[in-house]
C-alpha positions as CSV (number, residue, x, y, z in Angstrom):
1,X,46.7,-69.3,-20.4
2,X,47.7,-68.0,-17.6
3,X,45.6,-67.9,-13.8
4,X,43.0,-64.9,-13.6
5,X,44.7,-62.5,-11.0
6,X,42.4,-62.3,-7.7
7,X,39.4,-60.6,-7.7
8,X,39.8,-57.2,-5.1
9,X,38.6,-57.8,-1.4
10,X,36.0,-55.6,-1.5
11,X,34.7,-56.7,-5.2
12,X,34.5,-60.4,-3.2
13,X,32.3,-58.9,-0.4
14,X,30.1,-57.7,-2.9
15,X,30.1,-60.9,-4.7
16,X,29.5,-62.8,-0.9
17,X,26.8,-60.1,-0.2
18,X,25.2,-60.8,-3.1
19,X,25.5,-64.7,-3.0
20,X,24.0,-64.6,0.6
21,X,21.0,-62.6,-0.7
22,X,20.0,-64.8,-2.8
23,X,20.2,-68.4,-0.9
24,X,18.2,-66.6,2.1
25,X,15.4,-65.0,-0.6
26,X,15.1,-68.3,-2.4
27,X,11.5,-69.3,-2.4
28,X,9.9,-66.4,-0.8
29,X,6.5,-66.6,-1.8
30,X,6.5,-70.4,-2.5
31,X,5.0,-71.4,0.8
32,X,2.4,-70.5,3.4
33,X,3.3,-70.3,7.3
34,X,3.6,-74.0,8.9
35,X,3.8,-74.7,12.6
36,X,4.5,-74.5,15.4
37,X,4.8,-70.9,15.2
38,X,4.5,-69.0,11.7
39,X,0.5,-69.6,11.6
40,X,-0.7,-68.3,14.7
41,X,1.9,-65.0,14.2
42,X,0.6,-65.0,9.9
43,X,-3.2,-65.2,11.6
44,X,-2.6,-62.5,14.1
45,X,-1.4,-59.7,11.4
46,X,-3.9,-60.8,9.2
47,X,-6.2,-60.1,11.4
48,X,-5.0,-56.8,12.4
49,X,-5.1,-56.3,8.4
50,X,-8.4,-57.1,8.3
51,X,-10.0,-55.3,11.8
52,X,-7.6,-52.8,11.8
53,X,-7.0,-52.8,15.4
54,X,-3.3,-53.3,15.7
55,X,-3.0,-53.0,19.5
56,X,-4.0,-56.4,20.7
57,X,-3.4,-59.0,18.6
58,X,-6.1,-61.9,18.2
59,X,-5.7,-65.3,17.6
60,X,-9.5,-66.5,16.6
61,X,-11.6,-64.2,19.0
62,X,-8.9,-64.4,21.6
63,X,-6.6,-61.8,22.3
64,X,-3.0,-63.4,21.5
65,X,-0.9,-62.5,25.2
66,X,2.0,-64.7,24.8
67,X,4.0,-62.6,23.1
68,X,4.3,-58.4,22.5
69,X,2.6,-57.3,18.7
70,X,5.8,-55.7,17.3
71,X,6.8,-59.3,15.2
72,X,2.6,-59.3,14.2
73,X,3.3,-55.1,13.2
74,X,6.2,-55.6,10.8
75,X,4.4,-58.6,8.7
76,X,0.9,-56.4,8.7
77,X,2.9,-53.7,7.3
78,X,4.7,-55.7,4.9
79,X,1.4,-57.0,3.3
80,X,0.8,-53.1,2.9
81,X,3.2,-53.1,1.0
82,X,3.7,-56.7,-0.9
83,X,0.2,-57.5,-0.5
84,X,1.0,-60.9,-0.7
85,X,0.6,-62.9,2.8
86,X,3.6,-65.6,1.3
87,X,5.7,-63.1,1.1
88,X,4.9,-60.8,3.9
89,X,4.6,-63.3,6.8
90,X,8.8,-64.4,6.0
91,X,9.7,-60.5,4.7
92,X,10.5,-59.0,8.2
93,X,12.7,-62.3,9.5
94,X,14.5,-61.8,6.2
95,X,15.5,-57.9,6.3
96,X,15.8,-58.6,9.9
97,X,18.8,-61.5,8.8
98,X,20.4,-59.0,6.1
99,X,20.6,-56.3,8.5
100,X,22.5,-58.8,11.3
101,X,25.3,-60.1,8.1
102,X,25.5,-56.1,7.9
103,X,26.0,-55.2,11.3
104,X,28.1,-58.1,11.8
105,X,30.3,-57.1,8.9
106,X,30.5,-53.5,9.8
107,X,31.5,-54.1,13.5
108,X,34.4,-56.8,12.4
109,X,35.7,-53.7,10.2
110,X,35.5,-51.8,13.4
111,X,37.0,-54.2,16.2
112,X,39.6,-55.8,14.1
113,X,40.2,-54.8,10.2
114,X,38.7,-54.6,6.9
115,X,40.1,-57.8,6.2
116,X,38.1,-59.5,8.8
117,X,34.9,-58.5,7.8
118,X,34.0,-60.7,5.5
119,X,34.8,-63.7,7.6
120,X,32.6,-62.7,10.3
121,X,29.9,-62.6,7.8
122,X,31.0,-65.7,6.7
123,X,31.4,-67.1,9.8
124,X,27.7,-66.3,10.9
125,X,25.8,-67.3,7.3
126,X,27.3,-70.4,7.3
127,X,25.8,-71.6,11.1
128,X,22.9,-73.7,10.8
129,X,20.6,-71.9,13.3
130,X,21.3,-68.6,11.5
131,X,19.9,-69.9,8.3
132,X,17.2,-72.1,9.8
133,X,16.2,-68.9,11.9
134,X,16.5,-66.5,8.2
135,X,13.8,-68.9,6.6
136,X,11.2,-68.8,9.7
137,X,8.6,-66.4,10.2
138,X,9.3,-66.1,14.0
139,X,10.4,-63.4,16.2
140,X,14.2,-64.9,16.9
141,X,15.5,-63.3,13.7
142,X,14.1,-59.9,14.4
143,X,14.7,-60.2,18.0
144,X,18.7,-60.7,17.5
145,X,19.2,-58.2,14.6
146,X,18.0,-55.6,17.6
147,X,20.7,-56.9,19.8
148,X,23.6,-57.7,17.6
149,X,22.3,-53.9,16.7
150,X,22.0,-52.9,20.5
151,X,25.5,-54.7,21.1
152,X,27.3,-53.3,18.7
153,X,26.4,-49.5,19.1
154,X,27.6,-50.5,22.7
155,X,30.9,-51.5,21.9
156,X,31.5,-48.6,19.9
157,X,30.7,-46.4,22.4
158,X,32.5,-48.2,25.1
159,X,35.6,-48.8,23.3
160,X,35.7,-45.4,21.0
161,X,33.6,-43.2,23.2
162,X,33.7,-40.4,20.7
163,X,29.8,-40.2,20.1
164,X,27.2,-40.6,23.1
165,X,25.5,-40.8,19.8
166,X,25.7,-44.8,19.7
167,X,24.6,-45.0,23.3
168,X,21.2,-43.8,22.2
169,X,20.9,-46.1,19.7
170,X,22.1,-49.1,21.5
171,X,19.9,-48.3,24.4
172,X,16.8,-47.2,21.6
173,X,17.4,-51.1,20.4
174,X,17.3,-52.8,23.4
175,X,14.3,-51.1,24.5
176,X,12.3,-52.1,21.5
177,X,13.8,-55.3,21.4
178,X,12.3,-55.6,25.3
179,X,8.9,-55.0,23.5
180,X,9.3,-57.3,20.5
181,X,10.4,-60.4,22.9
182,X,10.8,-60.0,26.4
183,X,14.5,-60.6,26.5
184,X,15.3,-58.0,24.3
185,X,17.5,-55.9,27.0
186,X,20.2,-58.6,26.9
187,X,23.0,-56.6,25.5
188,X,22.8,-54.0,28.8
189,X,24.9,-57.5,30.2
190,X,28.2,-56.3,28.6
191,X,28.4,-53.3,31.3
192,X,28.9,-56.9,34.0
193,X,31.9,-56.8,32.0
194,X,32.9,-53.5,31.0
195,X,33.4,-52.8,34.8
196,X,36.0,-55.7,35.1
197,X,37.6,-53.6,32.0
198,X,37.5,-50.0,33.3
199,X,39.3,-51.0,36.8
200,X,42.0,-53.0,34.6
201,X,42.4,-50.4,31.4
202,X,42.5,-47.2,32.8
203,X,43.7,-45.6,29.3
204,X,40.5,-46.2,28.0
205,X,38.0,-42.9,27.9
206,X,36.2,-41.8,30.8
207,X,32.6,-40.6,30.6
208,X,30.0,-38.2,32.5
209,X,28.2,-41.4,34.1
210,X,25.0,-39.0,35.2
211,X,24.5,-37.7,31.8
212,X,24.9,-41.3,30.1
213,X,23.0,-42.5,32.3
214,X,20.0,-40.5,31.7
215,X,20.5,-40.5,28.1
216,X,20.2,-44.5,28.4
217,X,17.4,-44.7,30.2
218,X,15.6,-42.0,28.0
219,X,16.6,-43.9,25.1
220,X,15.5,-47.3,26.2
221,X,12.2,-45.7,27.7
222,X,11.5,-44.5,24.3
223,X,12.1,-48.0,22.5
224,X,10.1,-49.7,24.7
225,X,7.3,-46.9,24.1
226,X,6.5,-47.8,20.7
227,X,3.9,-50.7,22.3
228,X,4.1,-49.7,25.9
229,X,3.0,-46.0,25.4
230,X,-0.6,-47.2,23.5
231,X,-1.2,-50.2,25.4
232,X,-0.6,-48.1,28.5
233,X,-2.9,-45.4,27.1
234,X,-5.5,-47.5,26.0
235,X,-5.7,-49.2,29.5
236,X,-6.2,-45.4,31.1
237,X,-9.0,-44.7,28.5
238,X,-10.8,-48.3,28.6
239,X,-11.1,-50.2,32.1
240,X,-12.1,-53.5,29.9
241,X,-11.4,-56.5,32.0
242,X,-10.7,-58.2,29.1
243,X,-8.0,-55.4,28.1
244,X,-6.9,-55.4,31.9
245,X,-6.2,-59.4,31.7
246,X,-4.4,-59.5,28.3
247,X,-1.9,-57.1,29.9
248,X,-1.5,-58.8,33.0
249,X,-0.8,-62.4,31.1
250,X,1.8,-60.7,28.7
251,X,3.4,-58.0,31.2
252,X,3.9,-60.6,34.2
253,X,3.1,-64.0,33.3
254,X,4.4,-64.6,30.1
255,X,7.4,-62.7,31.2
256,X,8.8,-63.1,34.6
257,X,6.9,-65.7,36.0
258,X,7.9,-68.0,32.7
259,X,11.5,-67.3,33.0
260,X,11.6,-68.1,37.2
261,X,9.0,-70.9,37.0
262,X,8.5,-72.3,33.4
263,X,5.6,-74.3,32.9
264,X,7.0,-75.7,29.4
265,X,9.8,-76.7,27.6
266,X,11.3,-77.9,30.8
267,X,15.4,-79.2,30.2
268,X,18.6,-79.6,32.4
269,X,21.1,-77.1,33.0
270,X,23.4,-78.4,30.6
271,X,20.8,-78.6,27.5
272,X,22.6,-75.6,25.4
273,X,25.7,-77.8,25.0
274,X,23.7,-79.5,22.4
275,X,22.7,-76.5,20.9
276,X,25.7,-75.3,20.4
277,X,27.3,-79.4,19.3
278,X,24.4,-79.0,16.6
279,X,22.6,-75.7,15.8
280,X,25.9,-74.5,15.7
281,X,27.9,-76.7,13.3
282,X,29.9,-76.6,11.6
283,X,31.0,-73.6,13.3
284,X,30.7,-75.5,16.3
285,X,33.7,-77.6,14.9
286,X,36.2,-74.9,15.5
287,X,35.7,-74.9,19.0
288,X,38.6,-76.8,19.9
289,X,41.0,-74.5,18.4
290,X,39.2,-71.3,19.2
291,X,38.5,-71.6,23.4
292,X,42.4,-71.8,23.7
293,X,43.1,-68.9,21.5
294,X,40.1,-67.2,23.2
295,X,41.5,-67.4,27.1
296,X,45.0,-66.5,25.8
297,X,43.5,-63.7,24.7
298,X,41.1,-63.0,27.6
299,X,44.2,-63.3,29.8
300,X,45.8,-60.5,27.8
301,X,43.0,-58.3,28.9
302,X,42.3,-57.4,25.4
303,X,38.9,-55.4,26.0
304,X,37.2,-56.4,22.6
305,X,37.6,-60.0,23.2
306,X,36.6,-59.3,27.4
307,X,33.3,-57.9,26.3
308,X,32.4,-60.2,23.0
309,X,32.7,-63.0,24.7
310,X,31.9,-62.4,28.2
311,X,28.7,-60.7,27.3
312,X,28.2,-64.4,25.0
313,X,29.1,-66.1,28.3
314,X,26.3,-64.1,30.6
315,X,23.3,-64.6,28.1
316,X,24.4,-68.4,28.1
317,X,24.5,-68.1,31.5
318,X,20.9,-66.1,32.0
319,X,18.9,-68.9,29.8
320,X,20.5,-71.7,31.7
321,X,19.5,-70.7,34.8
322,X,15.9,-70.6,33.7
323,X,14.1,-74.4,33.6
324,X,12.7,-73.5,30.6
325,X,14.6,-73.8,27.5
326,X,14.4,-73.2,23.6
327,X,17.5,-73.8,21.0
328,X,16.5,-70.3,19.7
329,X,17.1,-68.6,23.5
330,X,20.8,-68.9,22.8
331,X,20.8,-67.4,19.3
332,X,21.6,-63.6,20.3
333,X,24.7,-64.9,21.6
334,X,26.1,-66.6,18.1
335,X,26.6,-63.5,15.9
336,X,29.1,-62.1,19.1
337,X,30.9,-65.7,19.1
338,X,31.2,-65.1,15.4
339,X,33.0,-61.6,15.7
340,X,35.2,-63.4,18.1
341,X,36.1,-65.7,16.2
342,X,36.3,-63.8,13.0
343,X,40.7,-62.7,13.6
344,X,41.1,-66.3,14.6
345,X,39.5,-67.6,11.4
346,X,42.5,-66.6,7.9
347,X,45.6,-68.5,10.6
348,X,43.3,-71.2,11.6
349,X,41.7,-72.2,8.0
350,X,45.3,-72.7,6.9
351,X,46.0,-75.9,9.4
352,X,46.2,-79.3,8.0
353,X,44.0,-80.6,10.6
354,X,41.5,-78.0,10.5
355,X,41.0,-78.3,6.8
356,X,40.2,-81.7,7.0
357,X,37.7,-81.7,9.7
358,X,36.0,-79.4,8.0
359,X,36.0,-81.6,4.8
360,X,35.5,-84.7,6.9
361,X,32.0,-82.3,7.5
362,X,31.1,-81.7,4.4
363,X,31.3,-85.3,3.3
364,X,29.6,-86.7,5.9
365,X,26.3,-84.7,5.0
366,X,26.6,-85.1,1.7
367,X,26.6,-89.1,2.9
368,X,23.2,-88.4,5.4
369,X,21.5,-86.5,1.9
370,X,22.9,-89.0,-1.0
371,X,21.8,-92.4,1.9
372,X,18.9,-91.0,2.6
373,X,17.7,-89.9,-1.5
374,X,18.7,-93.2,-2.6
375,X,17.0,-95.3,0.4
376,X,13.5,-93.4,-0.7
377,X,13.6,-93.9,-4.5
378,X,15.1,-97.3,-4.2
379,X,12.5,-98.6,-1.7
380,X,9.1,-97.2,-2.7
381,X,7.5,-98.6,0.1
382,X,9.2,-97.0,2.5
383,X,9.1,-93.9,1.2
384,X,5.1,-93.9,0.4
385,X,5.1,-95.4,4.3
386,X,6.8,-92.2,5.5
387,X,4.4,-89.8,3.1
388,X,1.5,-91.4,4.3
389,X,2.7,-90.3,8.5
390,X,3.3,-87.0,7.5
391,X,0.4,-86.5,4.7
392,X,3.0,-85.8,1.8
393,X,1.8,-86.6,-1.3
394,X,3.7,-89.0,-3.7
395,X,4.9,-86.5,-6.7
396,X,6.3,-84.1,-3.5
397,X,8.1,-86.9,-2.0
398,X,9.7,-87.5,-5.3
399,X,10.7,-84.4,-5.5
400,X,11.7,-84.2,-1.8
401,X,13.8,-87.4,-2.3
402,X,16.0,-85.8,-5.5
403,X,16.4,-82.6,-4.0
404,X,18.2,-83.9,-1.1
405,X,20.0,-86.2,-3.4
406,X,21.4,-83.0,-5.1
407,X,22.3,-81.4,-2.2
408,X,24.6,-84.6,-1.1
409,X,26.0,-84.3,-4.5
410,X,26.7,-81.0,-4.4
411,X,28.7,-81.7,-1.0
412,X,30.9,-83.8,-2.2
413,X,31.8,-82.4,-5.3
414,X,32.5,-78.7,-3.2
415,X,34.8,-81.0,-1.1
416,X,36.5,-82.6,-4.0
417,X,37.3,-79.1,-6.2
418,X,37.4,-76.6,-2.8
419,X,39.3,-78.7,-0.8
420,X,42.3,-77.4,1.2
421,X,42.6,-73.8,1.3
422,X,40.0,-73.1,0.2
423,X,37.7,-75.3,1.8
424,X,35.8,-72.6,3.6
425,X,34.4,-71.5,0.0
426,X,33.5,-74.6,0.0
427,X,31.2,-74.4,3.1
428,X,29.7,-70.6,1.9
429,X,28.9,-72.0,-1.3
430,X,27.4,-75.2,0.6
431,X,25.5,-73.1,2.7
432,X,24.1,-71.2,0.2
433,X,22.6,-74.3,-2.2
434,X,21.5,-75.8,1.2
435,X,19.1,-72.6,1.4
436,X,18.4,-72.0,-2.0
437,X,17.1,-75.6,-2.4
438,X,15.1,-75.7,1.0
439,X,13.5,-72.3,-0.6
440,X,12.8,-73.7,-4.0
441,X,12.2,-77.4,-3.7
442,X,12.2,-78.7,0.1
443,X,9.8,-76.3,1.4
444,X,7.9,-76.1,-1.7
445,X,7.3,-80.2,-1.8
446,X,6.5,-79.9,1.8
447,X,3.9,-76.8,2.4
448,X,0.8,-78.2,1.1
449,X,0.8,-81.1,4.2
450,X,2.7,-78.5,6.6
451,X,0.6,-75.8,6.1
452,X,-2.4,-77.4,6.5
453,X,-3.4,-76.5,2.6
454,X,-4.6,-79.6,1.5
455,X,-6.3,-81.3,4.6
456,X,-8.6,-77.7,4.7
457,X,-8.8,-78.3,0.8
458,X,-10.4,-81.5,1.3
459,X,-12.4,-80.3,4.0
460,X,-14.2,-77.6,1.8
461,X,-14.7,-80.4,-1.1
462,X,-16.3,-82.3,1.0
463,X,-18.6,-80.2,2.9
464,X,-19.8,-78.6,-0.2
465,X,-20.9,-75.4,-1.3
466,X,-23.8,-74.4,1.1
467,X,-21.7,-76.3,4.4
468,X,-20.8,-74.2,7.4
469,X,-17.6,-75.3,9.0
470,X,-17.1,-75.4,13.1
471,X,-14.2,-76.2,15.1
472,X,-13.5,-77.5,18.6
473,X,-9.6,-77.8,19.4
474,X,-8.5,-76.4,16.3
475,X,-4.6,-75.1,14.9
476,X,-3.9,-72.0,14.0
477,X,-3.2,-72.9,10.6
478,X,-6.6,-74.5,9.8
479,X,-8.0,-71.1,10.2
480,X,-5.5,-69.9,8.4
481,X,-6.3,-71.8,5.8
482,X,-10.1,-72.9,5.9
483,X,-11.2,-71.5,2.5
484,X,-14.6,-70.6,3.9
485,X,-15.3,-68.6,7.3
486,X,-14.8,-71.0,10.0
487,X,-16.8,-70.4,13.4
488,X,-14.4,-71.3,16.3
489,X,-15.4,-71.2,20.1
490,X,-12.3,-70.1,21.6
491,X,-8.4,-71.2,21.3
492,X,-7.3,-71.8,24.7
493,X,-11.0,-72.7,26.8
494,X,-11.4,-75.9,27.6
495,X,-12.3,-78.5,25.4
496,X,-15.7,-80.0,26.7
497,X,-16.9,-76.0,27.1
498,X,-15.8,-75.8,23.5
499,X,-18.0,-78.9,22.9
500,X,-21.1,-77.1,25.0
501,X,-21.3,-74.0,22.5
502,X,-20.3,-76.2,19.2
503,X,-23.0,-78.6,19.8
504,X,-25.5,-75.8,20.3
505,X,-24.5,-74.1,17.4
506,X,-24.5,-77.1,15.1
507,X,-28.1,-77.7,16.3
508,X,-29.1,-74.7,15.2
509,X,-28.9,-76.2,11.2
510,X,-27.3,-79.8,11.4
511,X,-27.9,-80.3,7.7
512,X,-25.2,-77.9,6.8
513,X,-23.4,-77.3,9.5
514,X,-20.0,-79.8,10.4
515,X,-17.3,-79.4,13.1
516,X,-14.1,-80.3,12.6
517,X,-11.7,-81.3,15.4
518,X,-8.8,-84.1,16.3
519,X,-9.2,-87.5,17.5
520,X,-8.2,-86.2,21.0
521,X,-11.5,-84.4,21.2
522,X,-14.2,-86.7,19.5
523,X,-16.2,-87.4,22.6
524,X,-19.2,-89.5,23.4
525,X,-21.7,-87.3,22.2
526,X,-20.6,-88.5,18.4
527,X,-20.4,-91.8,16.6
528,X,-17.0,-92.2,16.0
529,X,-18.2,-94.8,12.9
530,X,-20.1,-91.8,10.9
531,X,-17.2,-89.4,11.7
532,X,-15.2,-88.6,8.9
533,X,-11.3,-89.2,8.7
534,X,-10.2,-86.3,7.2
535,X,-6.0,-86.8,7.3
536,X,-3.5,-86.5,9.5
537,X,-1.6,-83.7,10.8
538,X,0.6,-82.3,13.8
539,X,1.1,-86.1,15.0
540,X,-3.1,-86.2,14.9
541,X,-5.6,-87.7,12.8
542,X,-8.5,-84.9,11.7
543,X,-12.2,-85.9,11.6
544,X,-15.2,-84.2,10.0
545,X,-18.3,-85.0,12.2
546,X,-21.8,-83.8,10.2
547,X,-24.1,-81.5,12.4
548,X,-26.7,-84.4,12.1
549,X,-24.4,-87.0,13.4
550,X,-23.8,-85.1,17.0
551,X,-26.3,-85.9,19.9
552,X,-27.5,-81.9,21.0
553,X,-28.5,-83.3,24.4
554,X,-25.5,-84.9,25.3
555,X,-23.0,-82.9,28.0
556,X,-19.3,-83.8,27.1
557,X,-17.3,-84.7,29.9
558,X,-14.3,-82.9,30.7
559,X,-11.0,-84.9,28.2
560,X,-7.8,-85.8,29.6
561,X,-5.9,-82.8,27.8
562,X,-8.5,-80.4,28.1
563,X,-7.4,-77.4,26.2
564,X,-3.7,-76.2,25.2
């Protein structure tokens, strides 16, 4: 029987679209938000849902100033919709992922060829920190489908110039990128070097810089107005101190002052090189081959690559300076390295050496998944030691242990049928069980300790029907999930003033009332030997301490990590 002939290239978009879609959907609606950051963003809209004030966003009581609402917006307005929270709180960073594949696609068309297309979509679905980032409710994923949106509307105009159109947009973009995460105006970098272009490529089309330059700021003004324009009004009609100091913290603080003089996160210069060595695999192990290629053709002076990957350059450049550091700071800068890379990628998948590094890759994870599956159902105790740390119950663990066991099976039969040629199949197809079994089993068998589900399950058993439940250095997630109303005395305050009002209010009916709070904040005023041990969780153990076991005269002292 003869070979089927080839399917037609844009029939195997389609099929690569649709194959994408489906690993990052996988398991939507199978898990509830898990730190560090998906509960307190999850609480925030759910509140906002529930209080219908959408303008500052509250974490407990507290008004939430560490980051702008816009993230907290789209996952209000997708319960709206879904009204489901497990799927609302992961819908916008999903769209937000599907919309960077398409833009990423559509500008490959654009700078190089039809052909290329699909490889920079490729190229970009099958980085780790691009999937990781797809299947996390935080703001990253939204955050760089505005710039990859903002950057790309700023090539076209720059290069093409035909439509001042695209200028708006790009400038529209970066301004309410600005207001969804503070950095959102990195793509205005590539003008840095667009000027070393114009001086050098005088062919290329000239432009009325007044009148573009009005239209850009117009247009970012107008981005950045969707959250700037009512907070701004809101502060004119209401001189609330409270109002007044949420602005300051999120305008200035958590802005400028973090970026100069970080008080957290704290790394070396250098600390994106492991980013990129690991976040980035296994595109990362191409860079060998594609630096050379890239300064030949930065030396040509070939504009596209100029401004792809010098703009990549300055945003590595910006976060480095800053002492404060995040792998996810560096992610707006991958989907441009991708569209780089994505002409280089057809000549370079066809070298010997190439082909078997990238093999070489796939076999050694499917090693780390098989040697890690069989060491957990082989040793029992090891495994049930390992559950225990991280509050996983036994069946999940099972089920933990043969998922991964599939997935290094799955490697290294991809290797064995997709090698050669066609080994970066291999790695799309790879990619796409890696997310469609973190979706349906992995994060499944993990969200019940994760989430905080089952400790705040116990909690409610025990506490019974008529118990009130209090909380002194709580998570986010816990009041997420408490499946009662839970009275908390503030987020961020101190601990021991946290202790004043909690005491006091578990006075007020010690028979029913409880507080529930780590091992870091049990203080003198309770006997630690009628405290309950509830679990552990975030690297704590969780105690339940009854209202009739706390002394109401006592004054806690203040604790050596008083408050977050």
């Amino acid at each position: 029987m003869p070979p089927l002939p080839p399917a037609p290239r844009h029939a195997r978009t389609w099929l690569l679209a649709l194959l994408i879609l489906l690993a990052l959907g996988a398991g939507i609606g199978l898990r509830d938000p898990s730190p560090p950051d998906e509960p307190r963003f999850a609480l925030a809209a759910r509140a906002m849902v529930d209080s219908g004030d959408w303008l500052v966003p509250r974490r407990g009581h507290e008004a939430y100033a560490e980051k702008p609402p816009v993230f907290m917006w789209m996952q209000a307005a997708s319960w709206t919709v879904v009204r489901d929270w497990r799927v609302a709180f992961l819908l916008p960073s999903l769209l937000a992922a599907l919309a960077t594949l398409a833009l990423v696609h559509a500008a490959a068309g654009r700078l190089w060829s039809r052909r290329h297309a699909p490889w920079a979509m490729g190229a970009l679905f099958v980085c780790l920190q691009f999937g990781l980032q797809a299947k996390r409710a935080q703001i990253d994923m939204v955050l760089v489908a505005l710039t990859t949106l903002s950057l790309c509307a700023l090539l076209r105009h720059l290069l093409a110039g035909r439509d001042r159109r695209w200028l708006a947009v790009a400038m529209f973009a970066a301004g309410l990128g600005t207001v969804t995460k503070g950095v959102g105006f990195l793509p205005l970098l590539v003008l840095l070097p667009w000027l070393g272009v114009r001086r050098r490529q005088t062919h290329l089309p000239t432009r009325r810089v007044a009148g573009d330059a009005a239209l850009a700021l117009a247009a970012f003004a107008a981005g950045a107005a969707v959250w700037l324009a009512p907070l701004g009004l809101a502060l004119l009609r209401n001189p609330d101190p409270a109002l007044q100091a949420y602005a300051h913290e999120l305008l200035f603080r958590q802005t400028g002052e973090r970026y100069v003089n970080a008080w957290h996160h704290v790394q070396p210069p250098w600390y994106y090189a492991q980013t990129i060595a690991t976040l980035w695999l296994p595109g990362a192990l191409l860079l060998p081959w594609l630096l050379p290629a890239w300064w030949r053709r930065l030396r040509r002076g070939d504009p596209r690559y100029v401004l792809l990957l010098g703009w990549a350059a300055l945003v590595l450049l910006f976060f480095s300076l800053s002492p404060g550091k995040r792998e996810v700071y560096v992610f707006p800068a991958l989907p441009a390295l991708c569209l780089a890379a994505a002409p280089l990628l057809p000549a370079l998948l066809r070298r010997a050496g190439v082909r078997r590094l990238l093999c070489g890759w796939l076999l050694l994870v499917g090693a780390l998944c098989l040697g890690a599956a069989t060491s957990g159902l082989a040793d029992a105790a090891w495994a049930a030691r390992l559950a225990a740390s991280r509050g996983i119950e036994p069946a999940d663990m099972r089920t933990l242990l043969w998922a991964l066991g599939v997935l290094g099976a799955g490697a290294w039969v991809l290797a064995a049928v997709f090698r050669g040629r066609r080994i970066a199949l291999a790695l799309v197809l790879f990619t796409a069980m890696v997310w469609m079994t973190y979706g349906l089993a992995l994060a499944p068998a993990l969200d019940a300790s994760s989430s905080g589900r089952a400790l705040m399950q116990r909690v409610d058993t025990r506490i019974g029907a008529d118990g009130e439940l209090g909380a002194v250095a709580w998570r986010e997630q816990h009041l997420l999930q408490a499946r009662r109303p839970m009275t908390e005395f503030g987020f961020k305050r101190p601990w021991h003033l946290q202790w004043r009002d909690a005491a006091a209010w578990a006075a007020q009916a010690p028979e029913r009332r409880w507080l529930w709070l780590p091992d870091e904040a049990l203080n003198p005023c309770v006997d630690r030997g009628r405290a309950l041990r509830m679990g552990r969780a975030s690297r704590q153990d969780w105690w339940l301490v009854a209202g009739t076991d706390i002394d109401p005269h006592c004054q806690a002292p203040p604790f050596a990590r008083d408050g977050d």
